[in-house]
PABAVO-524622 format. One line per 4 residues: number of its first residue (from 1); their letters; for each residue y, z, x of C-alpha. Coordinates in Angstrom, 1 decimal, padded with zeros to 4 digits. Example, Ala and Ser with C-alpha at 12.3 -4.5 7.8 and 13.67 -1.06 7.14 Angstrom:
2
1 = as = -004.5,007.8,012.3  -001.1,007.1,013.7
//
This chain:
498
1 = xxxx = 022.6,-029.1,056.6  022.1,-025.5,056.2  022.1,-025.4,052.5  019.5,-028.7,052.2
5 = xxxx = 017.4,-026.5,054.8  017.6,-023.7,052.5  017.0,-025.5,049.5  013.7,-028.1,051.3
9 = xxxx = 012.2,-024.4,052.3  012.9,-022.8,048.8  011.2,-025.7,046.9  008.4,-026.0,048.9
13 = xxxx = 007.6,-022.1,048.3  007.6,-022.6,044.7  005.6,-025.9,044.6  002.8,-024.1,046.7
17 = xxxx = 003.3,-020.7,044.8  002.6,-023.3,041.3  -000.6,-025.5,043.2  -002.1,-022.5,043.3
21 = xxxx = -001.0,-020.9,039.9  -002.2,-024.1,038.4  -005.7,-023.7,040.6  -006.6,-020.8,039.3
25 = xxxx = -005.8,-021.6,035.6  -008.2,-024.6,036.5  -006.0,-027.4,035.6  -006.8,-031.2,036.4
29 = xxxx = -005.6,-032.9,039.7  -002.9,-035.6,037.9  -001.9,-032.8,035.4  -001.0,-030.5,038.3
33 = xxxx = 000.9,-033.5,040.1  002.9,-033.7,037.1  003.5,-030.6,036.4  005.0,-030.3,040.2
37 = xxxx = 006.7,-033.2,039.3  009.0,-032.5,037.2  010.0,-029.7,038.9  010.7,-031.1,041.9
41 = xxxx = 012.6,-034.4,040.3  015.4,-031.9,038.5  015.7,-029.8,042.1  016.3,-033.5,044.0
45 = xxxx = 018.6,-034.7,040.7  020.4,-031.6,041.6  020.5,-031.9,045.5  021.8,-035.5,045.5
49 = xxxx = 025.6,-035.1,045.8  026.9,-036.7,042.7  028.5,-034.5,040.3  030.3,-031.0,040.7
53 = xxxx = 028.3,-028.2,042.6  028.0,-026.3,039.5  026.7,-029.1,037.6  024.5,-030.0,040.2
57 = xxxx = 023.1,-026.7,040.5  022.6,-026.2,036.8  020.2,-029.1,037.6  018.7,-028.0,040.2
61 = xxxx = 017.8,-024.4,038.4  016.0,-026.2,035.7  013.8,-027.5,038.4  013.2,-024.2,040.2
65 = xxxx = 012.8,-022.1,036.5  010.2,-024.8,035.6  008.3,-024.2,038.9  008.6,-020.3,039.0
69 = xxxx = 007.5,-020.4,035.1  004.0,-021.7,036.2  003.8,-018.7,038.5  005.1,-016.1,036.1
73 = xxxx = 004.0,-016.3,032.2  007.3,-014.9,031.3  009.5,-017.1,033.1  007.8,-020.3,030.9
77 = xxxx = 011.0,-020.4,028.8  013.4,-019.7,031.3  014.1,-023.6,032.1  015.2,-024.4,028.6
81 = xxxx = 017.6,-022.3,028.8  018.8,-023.3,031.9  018.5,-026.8,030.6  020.5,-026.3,027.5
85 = xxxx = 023.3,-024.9,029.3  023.6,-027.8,031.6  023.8,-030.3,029.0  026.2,-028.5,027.3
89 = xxxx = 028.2,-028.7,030.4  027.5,-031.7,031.1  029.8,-033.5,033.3  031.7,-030.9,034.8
93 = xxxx = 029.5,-028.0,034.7  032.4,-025.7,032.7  031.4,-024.5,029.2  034.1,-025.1,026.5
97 = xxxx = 035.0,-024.2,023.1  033.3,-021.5,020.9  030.4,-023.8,019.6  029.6,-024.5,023.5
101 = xxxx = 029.6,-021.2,024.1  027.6,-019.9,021.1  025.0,-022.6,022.5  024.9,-020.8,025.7
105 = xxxx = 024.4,-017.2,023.8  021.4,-018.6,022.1  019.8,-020.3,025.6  020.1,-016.7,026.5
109 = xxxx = 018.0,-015.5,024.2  015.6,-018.3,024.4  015.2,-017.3,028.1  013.6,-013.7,027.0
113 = xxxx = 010.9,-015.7,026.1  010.5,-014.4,022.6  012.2,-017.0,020.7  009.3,-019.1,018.7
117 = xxxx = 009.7,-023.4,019.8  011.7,-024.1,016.4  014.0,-021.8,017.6  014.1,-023.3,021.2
121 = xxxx = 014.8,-026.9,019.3  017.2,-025.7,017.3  019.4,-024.7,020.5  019.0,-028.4,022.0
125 = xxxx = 020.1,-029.9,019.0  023.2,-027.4,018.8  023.7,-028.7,022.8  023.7,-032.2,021.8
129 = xxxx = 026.5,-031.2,018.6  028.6,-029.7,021.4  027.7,-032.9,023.7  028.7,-035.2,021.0
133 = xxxx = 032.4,-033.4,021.2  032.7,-034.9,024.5  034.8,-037.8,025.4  032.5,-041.1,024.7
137 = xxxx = 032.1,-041.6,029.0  030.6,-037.8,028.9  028.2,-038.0,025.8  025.7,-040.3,026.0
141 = xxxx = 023.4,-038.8,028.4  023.9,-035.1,026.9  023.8,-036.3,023.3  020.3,-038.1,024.1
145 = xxxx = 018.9,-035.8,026.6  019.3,-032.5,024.3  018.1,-034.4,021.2  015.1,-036.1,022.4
149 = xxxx = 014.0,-032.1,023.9  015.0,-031.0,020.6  013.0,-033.8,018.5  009.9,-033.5,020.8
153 = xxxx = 009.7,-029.8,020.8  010.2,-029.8,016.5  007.6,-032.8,016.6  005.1,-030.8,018.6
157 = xxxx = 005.5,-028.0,017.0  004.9,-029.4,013.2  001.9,-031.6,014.5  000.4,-028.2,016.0
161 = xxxx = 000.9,-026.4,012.2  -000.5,-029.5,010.4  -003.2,-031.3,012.0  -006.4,-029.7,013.0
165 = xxxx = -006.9,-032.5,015.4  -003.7,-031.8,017.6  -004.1,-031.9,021.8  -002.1,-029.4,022.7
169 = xxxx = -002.2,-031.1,026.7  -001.0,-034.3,025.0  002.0,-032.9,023.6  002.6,-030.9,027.2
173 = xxxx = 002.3,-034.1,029.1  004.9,-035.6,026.5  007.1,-032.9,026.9  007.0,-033.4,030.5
177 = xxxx = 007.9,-036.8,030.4  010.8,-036.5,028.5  011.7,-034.0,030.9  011.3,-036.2,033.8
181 = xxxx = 013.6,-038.6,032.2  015.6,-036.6,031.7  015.7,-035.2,035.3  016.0,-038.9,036.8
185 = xxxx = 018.6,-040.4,034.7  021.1,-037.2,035.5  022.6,-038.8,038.7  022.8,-042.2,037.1
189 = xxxx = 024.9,-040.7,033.9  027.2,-039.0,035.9  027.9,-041.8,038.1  028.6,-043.7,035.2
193 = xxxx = 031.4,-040.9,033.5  033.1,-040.9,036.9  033.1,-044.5,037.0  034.9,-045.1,033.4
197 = xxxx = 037.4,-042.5,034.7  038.0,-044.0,037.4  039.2,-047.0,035.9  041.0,-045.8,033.0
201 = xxxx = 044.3,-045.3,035.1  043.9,-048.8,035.8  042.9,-050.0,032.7  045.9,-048.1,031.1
205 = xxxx = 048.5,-050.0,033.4  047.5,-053.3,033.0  045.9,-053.1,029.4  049.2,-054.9,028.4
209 = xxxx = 052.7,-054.9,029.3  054.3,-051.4,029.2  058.0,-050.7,027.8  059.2,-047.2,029.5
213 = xxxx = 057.3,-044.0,029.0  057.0,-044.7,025.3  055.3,-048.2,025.9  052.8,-046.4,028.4
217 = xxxx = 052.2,-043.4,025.7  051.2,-045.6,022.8  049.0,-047.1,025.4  047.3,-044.1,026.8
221 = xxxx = 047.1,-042.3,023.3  045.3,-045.5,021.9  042.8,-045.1,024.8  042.7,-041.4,024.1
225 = xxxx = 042.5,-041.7,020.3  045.2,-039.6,020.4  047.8,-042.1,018.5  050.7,-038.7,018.2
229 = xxxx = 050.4,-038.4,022.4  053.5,-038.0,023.7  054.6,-038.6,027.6  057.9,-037.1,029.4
233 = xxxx = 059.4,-037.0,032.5  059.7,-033.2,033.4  063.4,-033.6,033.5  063.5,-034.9,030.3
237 = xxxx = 061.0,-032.1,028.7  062.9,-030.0,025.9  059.6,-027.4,026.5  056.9,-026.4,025.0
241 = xxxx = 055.9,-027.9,021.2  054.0,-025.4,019.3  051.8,-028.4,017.4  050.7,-029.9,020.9
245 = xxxx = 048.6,-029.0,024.0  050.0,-030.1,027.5  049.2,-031.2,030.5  051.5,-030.8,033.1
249 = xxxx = 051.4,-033.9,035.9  052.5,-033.1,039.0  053.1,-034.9,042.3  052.7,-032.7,046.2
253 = xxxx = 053.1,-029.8,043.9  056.6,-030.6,041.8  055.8,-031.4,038.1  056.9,-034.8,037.6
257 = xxxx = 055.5,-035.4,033.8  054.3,-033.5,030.8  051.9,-035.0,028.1  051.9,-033.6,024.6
261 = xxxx = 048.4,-034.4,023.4  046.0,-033.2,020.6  043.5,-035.0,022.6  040.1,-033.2,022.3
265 = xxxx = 039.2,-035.7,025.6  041.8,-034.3,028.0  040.1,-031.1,027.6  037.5,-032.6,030.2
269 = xxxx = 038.9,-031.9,033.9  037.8,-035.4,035.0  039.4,-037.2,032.1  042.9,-035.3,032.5
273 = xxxx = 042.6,-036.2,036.3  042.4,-039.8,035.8  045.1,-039.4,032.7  047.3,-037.6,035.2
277 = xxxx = 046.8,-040.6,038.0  047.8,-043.1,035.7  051.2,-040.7,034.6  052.1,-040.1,038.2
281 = xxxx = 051.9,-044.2,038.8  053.8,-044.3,035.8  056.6,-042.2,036.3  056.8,-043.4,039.6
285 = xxxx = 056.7,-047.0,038.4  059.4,-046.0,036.1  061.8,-044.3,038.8  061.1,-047.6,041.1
289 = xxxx = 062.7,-049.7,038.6  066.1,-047.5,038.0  066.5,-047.4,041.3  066.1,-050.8,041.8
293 = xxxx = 068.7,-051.5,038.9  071.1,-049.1,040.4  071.0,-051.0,043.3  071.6,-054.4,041.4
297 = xxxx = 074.3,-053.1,039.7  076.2,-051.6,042.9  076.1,-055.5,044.1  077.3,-056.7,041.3
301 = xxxx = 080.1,-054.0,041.3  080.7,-055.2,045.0  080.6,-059.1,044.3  082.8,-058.2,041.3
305 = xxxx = 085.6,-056.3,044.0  085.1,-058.8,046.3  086.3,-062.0,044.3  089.3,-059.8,043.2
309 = xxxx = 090.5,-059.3,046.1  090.1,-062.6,046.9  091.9,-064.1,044.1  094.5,-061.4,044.7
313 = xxxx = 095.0,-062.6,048.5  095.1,-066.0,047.1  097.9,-065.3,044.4  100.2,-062.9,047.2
317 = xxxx = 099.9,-066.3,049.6  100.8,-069.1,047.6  104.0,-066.5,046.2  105.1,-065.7,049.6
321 = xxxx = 105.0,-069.1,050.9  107.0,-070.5,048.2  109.4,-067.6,048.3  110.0,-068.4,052.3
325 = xxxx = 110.1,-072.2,052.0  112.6,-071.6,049.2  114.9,-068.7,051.5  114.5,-071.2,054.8
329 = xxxx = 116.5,-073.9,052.5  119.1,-071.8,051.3  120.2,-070.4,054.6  120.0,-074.0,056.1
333 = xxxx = 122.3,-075.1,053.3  124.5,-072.2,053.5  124.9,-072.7,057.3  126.1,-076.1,057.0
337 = xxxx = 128.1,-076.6,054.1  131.0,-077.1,055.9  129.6,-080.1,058.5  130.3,-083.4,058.3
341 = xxxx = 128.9,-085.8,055.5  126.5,-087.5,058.0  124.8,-084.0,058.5  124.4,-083.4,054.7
345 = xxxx = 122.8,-086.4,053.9  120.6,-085.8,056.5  120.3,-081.8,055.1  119.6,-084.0,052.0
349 = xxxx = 117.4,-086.2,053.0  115.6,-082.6,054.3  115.8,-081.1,051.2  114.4,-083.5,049.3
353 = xxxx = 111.3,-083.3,051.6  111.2,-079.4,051.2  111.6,-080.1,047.6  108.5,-081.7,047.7
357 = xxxx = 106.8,-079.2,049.6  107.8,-076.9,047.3  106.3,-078.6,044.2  103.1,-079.1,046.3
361 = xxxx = 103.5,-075.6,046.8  103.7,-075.2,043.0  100.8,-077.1,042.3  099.0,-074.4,044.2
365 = xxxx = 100.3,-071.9,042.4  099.4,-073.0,039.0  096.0,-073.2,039.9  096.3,-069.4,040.1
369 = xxxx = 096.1,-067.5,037.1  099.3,-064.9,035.9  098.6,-061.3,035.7  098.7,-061.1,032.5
373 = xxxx = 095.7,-063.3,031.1  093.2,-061.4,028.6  093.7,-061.2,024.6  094.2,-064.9,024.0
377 = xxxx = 096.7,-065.3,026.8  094.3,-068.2,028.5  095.7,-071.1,026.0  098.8,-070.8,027.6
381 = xxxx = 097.9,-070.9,031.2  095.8,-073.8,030.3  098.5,-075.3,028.5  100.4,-074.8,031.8
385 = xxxx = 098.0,-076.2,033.8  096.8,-079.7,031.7  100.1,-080.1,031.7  100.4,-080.5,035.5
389 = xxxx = 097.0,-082.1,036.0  097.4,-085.7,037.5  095.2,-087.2,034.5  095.4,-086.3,030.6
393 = xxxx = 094.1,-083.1,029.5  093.9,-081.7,026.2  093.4,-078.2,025.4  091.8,-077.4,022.2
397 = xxxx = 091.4,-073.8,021.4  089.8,-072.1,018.4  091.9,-069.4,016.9  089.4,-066.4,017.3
401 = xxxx = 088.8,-067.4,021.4  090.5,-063.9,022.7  088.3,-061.8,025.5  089.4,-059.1,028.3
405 = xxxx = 091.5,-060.2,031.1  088.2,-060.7,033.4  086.5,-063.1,031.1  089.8,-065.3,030.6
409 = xxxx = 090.2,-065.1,033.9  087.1,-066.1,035.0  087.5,-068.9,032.6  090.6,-069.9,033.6
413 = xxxx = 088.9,-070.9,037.4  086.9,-073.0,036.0  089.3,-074.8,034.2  091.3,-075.1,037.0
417 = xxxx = 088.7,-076.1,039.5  086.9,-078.3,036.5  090.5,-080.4,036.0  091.0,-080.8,039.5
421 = xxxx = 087.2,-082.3,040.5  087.9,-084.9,037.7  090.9,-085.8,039.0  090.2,-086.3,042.6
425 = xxxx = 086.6,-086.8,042.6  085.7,-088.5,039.9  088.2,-090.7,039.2  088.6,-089.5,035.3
429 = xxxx = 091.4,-090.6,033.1  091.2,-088.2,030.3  090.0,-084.7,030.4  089.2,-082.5,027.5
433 = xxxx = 089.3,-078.6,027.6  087.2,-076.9,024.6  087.4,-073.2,024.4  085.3,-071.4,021.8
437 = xxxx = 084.0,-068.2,020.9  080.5,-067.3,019.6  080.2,-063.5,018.8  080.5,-061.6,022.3
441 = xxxx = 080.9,-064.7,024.3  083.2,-066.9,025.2  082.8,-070.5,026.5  084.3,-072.9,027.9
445 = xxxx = 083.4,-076.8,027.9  085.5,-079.3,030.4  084.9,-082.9,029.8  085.8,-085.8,031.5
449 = xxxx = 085.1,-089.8,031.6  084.9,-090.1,035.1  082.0,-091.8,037.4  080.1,-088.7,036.8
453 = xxxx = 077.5,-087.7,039.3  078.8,-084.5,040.5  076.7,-082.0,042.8  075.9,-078.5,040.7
457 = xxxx = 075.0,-077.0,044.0  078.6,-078.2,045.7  081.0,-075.1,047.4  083.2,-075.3,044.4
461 = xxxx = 081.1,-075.3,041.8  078.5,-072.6,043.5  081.8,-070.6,043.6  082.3,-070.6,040.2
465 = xxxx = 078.6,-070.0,039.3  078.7,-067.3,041.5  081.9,-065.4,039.8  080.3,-066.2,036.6
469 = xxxx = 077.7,-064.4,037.4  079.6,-061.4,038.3  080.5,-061.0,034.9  076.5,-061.7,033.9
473 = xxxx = 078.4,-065.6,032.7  076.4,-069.1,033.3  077.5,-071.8,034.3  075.8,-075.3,033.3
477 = xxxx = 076.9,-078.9,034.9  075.6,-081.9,033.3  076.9,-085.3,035.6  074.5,-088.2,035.0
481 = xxxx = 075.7,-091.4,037.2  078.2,-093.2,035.5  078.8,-091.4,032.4  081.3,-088.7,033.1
485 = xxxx = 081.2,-084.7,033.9  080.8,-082.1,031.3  081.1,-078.3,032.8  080.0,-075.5,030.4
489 = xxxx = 081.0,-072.0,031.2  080.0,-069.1,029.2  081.0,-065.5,030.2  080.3,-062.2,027.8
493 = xxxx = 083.8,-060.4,026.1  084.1,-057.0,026.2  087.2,-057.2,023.5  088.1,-059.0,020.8
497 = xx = 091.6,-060.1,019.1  092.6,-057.6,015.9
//
């Protein structure tokens, strides 16, 4: 509130110190209005709080240099080359580069006051050359603004040399126009850079879909015309490239990204902000999504240890309950060899019952595979288990079909679980067992003419989809009514047979 005091006060001492300049030179009513006019418009361009306070007060001073130079003769070129050196800074009120600051050595100059108007034009059309250098958000309003001071001031001033004719209050009032314009369309043109770079983070992220760092690079340098730009994770930054500026992105203070540019755009503070926005939600984009998949694979690691030890548990049950069915009938038979006949046949008669049990037993047991499966070891255990199946089954088994022990494995569940759904389910009276290999997989196709109609989403065959799945394998279940069960399993190879 201050400064506006300050600045409401200090304005309206220089309009009434130029009234009265302008009274006593005898100029019109409207004429004088305008004159305070323009003045005043580039003091409130500058006041209103869009832009950075340098820029803004750039503005302002061409405003307060216009009004002070109807008060002092030999201050009348002092707001051109305040002017000049506003546009050329123009949107972020730093001056850049060697033909910027050449532009601002001439303005100097012009400000003496000793500089004839050619000259003066000359130094708004070298601030629209250095305007033009600006990123296409930035140079519009610069561009225009210097070159339409420049073309009216080198218009003027050839009119004045070659017609007799010429009204030299015309061309004033012209001048002040374009000055007003000028003046009025500042706040709007720097609204509208900030607003472009605003949305080019955005506009960068969702332009298309992005593929890593180097997907978001091509990207951001086709944006920046910049088609060599480079982006790296700091981590990942072998240092500096001598070929290549950088800007260093960094996140609560700890670099997080480095871009290796020749982007002439990025030199604007304002552009490499919203460049260095859309990094930052890269990068951390980027780190989202490895975490994400270290997490995916730590479950899969866990799903994978717990069906192990799972099928482990399974295979040490089944062994030690055969092994003690098998011990409790040799003792019994030990213990009474010696009794009488009526007591062996009825030992028999028991026997033959734990016999059974025992093969029951041993039905279990084959649906378990051996240790040693893995590098084409699976025809046999399948051969083992068709051959104990309650309906036909026929294995056929391409000569290539090896894989690793968990892909066999995995293979031989299905199998088992496959044959023994068609048996007891589905009523099937011939089941066929198809194992092939196809590059780095190896499937599995179990086919039966049963009834059909089986349930994909059943306990057993969830199970199966879900080990499958450890393994990144598929299973696929087609059962229409009436027309038998096929079961497809497919599960990658990490080996193959030599």
């Amino acid at each position: 509130m201050v400064r506006l005091a300050v600045v409401v006060v200090a304005t309206g001492g220089l309009v009434m110190l130029a009234v009265r300049a302008d009274q006593a030179a005898q100029v019109d009513g409207w004429r004088m209005a305008v004159d305070v006019a323009v003045g005043v418009v580039f003091i409130v361009a500058g006041a209103l709080p869009t832009g950075p306070v340098r820029q803004r007060a750039m503005v302002a001073a061409v405003g307060g240099a216009w009004l002070l130079g109807s008060v002092f003769v030999q201050a009348l070129s002092l707001h051109q080359s305040v002017l000049a050196v506003a546009l050329v800074a123009f949107p972020t009120g730093q001056i850049r580069g060697r033909l910027a600051w050449l532009a601002v050595a001439l303005a100097g100059v012009v400000a003496t006051g000793v500089v004839p108007q050619p000259a003066v034009a000359l130094l708004f059309a070298l601030a629209a050359v250095c305007a033009a250098m600006r990123p296409p958000s930035a140079r519009w309003y610069p561009v225009t603004a210097a070159g339409a001071t420049a073309a009216t001031l080198g218009v003027s001033w050839s009119l004045a040399r070659s017609q007799e004719s010429f009204d030299p209050a015309v061309a004033l009032l012209d001048y002040q126009v374009v000055l007003g314009l000028v003046a009025v369309t500042f706040p709007v043109a720097y609204w509208s850079a900030l607003r472009v770079r605003r949305r080019l983070a955005d506009a960068v992220l969702v332009s298309r879909p992005l593929t890593g760092l180097d997907g978001f690079a091509s990207v951001l340098g086709e944006a920046l015309g910049d088609p060599s730009l480079e982006v790296h994770r700091w981590q990942d930054f072998a240092g500096r490239q001598a070929d290549r500026n950088l800007l260093t992105v960094s996140e609560d203070d700890v670099p997080v990204a480095v871009v290796a540019h020749r982007s002439a755009a990025l030199e604007d503070p304002l552009t490499a902000r919203a460049v260095a926005t859309a990094v930052r939600l890269a990068v951390a984009n980027l780190r989202l999504q490895e975490e994400q998949l270290a997490r995916l694979r730590e479950l899969e690691a866990a799903r994978a240890r717990v069906v192990a030890a799972a099928d482990r548990q399974r295979e040490e049950v089944a062994e030690e309950l055969g092994q003690n069915v098998a011990a409790v009938l040799r003792d019994a038979q030990a213990e009474l060899a010696d009794v009488r006949v009526g007591t062996a046949t009825a030992l028999g008669i028991v026997g033959s019952e734990l016999a059974a049990a025992i093969a029951e037993i041993g039905d279990l047991v084959a649906g378990i595979p051996p240790a040693t499966l893995g590098e084409g070891r699976l025809r046999d255990a399948l051969e083992i288990l068709a051959a104990r199946a309650p309906a036909e089954a026929v294995i056929s088994y391409s000569g290539d079909s090896a894989g690793d022990a968990d892909a066999e494995t995995a293979l031989f569940y299905v199998c088992s679980e496959a044959l023994a759904n068609a048996a007891k389910h589905a009523d099937a009276g011939r089941i066929k067992i198809d194992v092939r290999r196809y590059g780095d997989l190896l499937e599995a196709t179990i086919t039966d003419d049963g009834r059909g109609g089986a349930d994909p989403s059943g306990s057993g065959l969830t199970g199966l989809s879900d080990r499958l799945a450890v393994l990144d394998g598929r299973l696929r279940v087609e059962s229409p009514p009436g027309a038998g069960t096929t079961v497809t399993a497919t599960v990658p190879c990490r080996r193959r047979l030599s």
